[in-house]
C-alpha positions, 0 to 999 in steps of 0.5 A: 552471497548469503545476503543477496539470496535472502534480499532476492527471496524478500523481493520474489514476493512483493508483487505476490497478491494483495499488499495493502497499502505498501510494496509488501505484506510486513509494512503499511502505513496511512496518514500518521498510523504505521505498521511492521511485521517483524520475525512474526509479531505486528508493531505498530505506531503513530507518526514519530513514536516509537514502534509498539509491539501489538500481536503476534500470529499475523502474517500480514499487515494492513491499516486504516486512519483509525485502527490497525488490520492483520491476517492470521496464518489460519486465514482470520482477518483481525481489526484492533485499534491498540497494542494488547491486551486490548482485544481484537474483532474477528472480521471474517475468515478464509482470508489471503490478504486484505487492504484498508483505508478511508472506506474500510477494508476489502478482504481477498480469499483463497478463490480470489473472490473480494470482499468489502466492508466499512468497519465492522459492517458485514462484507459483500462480495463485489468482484471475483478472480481479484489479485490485488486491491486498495483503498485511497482516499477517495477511491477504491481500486482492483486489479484482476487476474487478467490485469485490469484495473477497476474503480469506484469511487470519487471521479473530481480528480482523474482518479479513474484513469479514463477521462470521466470525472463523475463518479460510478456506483460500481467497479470500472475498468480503466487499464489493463496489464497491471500486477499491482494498484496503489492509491490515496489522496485524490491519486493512484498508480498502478504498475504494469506487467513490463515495470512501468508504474502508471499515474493519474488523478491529482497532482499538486505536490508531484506524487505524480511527477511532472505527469498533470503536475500543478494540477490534476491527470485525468489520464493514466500516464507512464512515471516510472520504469523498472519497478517491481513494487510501488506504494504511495502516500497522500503526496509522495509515491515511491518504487523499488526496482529490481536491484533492490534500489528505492525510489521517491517522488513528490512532496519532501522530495524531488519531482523527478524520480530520485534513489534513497537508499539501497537493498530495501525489500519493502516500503509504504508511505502515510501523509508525510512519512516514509518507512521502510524495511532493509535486506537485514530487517533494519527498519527505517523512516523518513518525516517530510523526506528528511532522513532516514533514520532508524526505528527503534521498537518499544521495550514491551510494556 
C-alpha cells in the first residue's frame, strides 16, 4: 500500500505546469542529451553513457542539443553545458518552470506569464496566463489556462494542427481542451482534458500512429486514450495512464500503441532513445526500442 501511495503522489503531478520536454519535471531528454533529477541532484548523459552527476539545488529539469537547463528552488533558471565544476549562466529569476529545445528555451513564471529566449539572448515576454510549453524542432507550442493550444513556427508538416502549411510570425491558436503540449521533429501531440493525446504534423516512422502514417497530419487527430502524461521524440511517442502503465508508438516500436513496462511515474524521449524513472526511483532506458535496461549513475569524479 506504501508503494501505491508514493507512485499515486509521483503521478498526481505530472500534468502539473510546464514539463519540459518529458511527462514530469526530473526527466528530459532531446536528441542524444539526457537529464534526471534524482533525491535533489541533476544527472546528466549523452546517448549511451553513464549518468553524471551535474548539480544539486535543481528542482526541475530541462535540455536542449547543446546544453542542459535547471530551475532552482528559489525560482533562478540555470544553463550549463558540463557536469561541475564547470559554471553555470543565470538566464533569468522568478521562474516556475521552463522548456527547451531547437529555438532555445521559454521560461514560466509565477503569474503564468511566458517568456522566451534563444540561448542567452534576453527573454521577451510573448504570452501570459500560460501552464504548459515546448519547443520541438521546428515548432514552438503553448498551452493556456483556457486549454488552447498555440503555434508558431514551421507549418510544411501540419505542425499547426489546423490545415495551413505556412508559417506565422507569432502564436495561433489550433485546439483547445488541452492540459499538456509535446513536440519535435516536424510533429506534436497535445493531451486533452478528458485523456486523449491528439497528434499532427509528420509521420513517416509513426509517432503518430496509424493518424497520416507514411506521410504527414495536417490535422489534429485522436491517438491515444486515458493518458494522463505524454513525451515524444523525434520518432517515437510515448504516455502513461492512469494505472501507472507506459505506452510506446513509433520507430523501434509498433505503430499501434504497445505497454512497456509497469508503475512508471515519468518519461521523456530523444532521437532513439527512451528513459524513464519507476515507482521505486529505478531509472531506465531503451536505444531503438530494445530493452530496458537499468541506468547506473556515475561515481562522482
Amino acid at each position: 500500500m506504501r508503494r501505491r501511495a508514493v507512485l499515486l503522489s509521483m503521478l498526481s503531478t505530472v500534468t502539473s505546469p510546464v514539463l519540459a520536454d518529458a511527462s514530469h519535471p526530473r526527466l528530459a531528454s532531446y536528441y542524444e542529451r539526457h537529464a534526471a533529477l534524482i533525491e535533489g541532484t541533476v544527472y546528466g548523459w549523452e546517448g549511451r553513457a553513464a549518468p553524471r552527476r551535474h548539480r544539486a539545488g535543481i528542482v526541475q529539469v530541462a535540455v536542449s542539443r547543446d546544453a542542459w537547463y535547471g530551475v532552482t528552488a528559489g525560482g533562478e533558471l540555470l544553463r550549463w553545458t558540463d557536469a561541475e565544476p564547470a559554471p553555470a549562466v543565470l538566464l533569468r529569476r522568478g521562474v516556475v518552470r521552463v522548456a527547451a529545445g531547437a529555438s532555445g528555451w521559454i521560461a514560466i513564471d509565477r503569474d503564468g506569464t511566458a517568456w522566451q529566449a534563444g540561448g542567452d539572448d534576453a527573454a521577451r515576454r510573448v504570452m501570459a496566463d500560460v501552464v504548459d510549453a515546448c519547443i520541438g524542432d521546428s515548432a514552438d507550442y503553448l498551452v493556456t489556462r483556457d486549454g488552447r493550444v498555440h503555434v508558431r513556427g514551421l507549418a510544411h508538416r501540419g505542425q499547426y494542427g489546423d490545415g495551413q502549411l505556412r508559417a506565422t510570425p507569432d502564436y495561433v491558436a489550433t485546439a483547445g481542451d488541452a492540459v499538456a503540449v509535446r513536440a519535435h521533429t516536424g510533429h506534436a501531440v497535445h493531451l486533452r482534458r478528458d485523456g486523449t493525446v491528439m497528434g499532427t504534423g509528420g509521420n513517416r516512422y509513426g509517432p503518430l500512429s496509424s493518424h497520416g502514417l507514411g506521410d504527414k497530419a495536417d490535422r489534429w487527430g485522436p491517438i491515444f486514450d486515458g493518458a494522463v502524461a505524454i513525451a515524444t521524440g523525434s520518432k517515437h511517442t510515448l504516455a502513461i495512464r492512469a494505472d501507472a502503465s507506459l505506452w510506446a508508438w513509433g520507430d523501434g516500436f509498433a505503430i499501434a500503441p504497445a505497454r512497456l513496462m509497469e508503475r512508471v511515474a515519468a518519461v521523456a524521449a530523444g532521437d532513439s532513445a527512451t528513459i524513464a524513472l519507476d515507482a521505486d526511483g529505478a531509472l531506465w532506458q531503451w536505444d531503438a526500442g530494445r530493452g530496458p535496461r537499468r541506468l547506473v549513475l556515475a561515481a562522482a569524479r
